[in-house]
VOPAGU-2260 file (C-alpha; in pm, 1 decimal, decimal comma):
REM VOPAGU-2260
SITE   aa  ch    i         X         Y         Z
SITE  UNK   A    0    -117,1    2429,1   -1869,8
SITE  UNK   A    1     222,4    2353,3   -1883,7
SITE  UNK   A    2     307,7    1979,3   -1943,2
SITE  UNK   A    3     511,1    1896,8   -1699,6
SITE  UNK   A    4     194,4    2070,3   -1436,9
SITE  UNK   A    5     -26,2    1821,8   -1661,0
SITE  UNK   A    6     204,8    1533,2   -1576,8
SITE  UNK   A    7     217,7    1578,1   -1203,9
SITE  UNK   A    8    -103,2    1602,5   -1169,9
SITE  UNK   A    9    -187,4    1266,6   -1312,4
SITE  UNK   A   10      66,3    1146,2   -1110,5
SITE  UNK   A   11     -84,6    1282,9    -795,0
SITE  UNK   A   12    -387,0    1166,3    -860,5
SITE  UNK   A   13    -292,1     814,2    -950,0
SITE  UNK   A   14    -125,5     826,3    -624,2
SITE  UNK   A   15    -467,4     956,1    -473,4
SITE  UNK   A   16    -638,8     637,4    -644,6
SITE  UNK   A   17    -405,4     378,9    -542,1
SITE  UNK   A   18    -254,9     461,4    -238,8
SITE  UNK   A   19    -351,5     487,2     148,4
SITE  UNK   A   20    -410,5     837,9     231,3
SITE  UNK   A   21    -223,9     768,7     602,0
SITE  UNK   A   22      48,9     517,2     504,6
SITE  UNK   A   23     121,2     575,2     177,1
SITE  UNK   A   24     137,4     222,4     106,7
SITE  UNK   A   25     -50,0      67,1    -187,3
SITE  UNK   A   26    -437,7      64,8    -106,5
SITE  UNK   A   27    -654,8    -250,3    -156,9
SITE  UNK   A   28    -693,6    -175,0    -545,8
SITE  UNK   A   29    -371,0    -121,9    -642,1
SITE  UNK   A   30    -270,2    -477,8    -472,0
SITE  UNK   A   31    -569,0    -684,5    -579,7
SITE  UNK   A   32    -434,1    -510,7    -976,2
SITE  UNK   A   33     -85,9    -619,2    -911,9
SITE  UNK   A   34    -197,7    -960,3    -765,9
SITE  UNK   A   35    -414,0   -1031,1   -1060,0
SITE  UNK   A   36    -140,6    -907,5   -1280,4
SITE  UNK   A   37     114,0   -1135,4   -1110,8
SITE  UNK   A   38    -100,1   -1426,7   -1067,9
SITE  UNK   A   39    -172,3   -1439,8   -1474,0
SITE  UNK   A   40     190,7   -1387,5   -1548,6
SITE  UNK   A   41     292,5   -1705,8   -1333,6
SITE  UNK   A   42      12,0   -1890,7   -1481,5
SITE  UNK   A   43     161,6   -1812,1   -1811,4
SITE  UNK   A   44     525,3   -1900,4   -1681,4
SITE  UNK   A   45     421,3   -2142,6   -1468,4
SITE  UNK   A   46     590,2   -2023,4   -1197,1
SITE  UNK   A   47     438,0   -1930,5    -824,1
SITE  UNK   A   48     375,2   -1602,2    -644,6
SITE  UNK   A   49     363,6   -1584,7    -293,1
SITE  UNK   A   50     172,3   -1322,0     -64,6
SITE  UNK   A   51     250,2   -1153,8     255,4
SITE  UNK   A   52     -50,1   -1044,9     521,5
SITE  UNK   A   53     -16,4    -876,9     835,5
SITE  UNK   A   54    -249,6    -859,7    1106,2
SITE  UNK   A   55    -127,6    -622,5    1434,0
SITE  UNK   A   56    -283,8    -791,6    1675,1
SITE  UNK   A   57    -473,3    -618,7    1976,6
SITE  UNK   A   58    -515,0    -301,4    1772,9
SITE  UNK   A   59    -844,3    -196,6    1819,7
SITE  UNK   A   60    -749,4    -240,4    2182,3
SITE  UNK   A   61    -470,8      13,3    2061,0
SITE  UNK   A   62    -741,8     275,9    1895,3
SITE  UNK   A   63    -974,1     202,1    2167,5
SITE  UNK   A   64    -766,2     247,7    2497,2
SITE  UNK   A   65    -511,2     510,0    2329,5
SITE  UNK   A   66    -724,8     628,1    2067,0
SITE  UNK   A   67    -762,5     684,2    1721,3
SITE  UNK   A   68    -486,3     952,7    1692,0
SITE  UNK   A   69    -178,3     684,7    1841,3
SITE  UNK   A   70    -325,8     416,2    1601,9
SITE  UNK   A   71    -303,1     618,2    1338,0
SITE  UNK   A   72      96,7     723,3    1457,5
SITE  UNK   A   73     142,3     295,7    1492,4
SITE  UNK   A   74       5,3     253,8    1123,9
SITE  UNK   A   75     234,7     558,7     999,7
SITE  UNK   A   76     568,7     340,0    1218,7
SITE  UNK   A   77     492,2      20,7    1081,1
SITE  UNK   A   78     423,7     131,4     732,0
SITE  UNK   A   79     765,1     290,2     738,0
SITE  UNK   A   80     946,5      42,0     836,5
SITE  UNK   A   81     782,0    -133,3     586,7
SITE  UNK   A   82     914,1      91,3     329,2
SITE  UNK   A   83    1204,8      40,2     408,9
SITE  UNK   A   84    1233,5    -285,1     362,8
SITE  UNK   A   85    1104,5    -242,1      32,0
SITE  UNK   A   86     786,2    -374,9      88,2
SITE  UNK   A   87     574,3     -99,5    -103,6
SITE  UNK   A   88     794,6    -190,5    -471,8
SITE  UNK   A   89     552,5    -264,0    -723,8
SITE  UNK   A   90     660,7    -423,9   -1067,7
């Protein structure tokens, strides 16, 4: 196998591993990894790190009146404009 083959295929499966299959945004692993990471480097700096959470509200009124298909197209909007505020960076 070529290496550059080899190389995208690790990439595409640490992408698999660590990101939402629907969004593309960073999957519960990769963000509790990059939390821990960022939590022991302020420790060791002694500086702060600060989280963001979001919560849609109403949406499993969303999946369950409109279905699972438009929730899924609501997740797909928001994560993009998500991305494009820069929102799925990782250090």
């Amino acid at each position: 196998m070529d290496i550059d083959d080899r190389k995208k295929a690790e990439q595409r499966i640490q992408h698999l591993a660590y990101s939402d299959s629907l969004t593309g945004l960073p999957n519960r692993r990769l963000v509790q990894d990059r939390l821990t990471q960022a939590l022991a480097s302020a420790r060791r700096q002694k500086n702060r790190v600060a989280l963001l959470f979001l919560d849609l509200d109403r949406f499993k009124n969303i999946n369950d009146s409109l279905g699972h298909a438009v929730g899924d197209l609501l997740l797909q909007q928001v994560a993009e404009r998500l991305k494009t505020w820069g929102v799925n960076r990782t250090p």
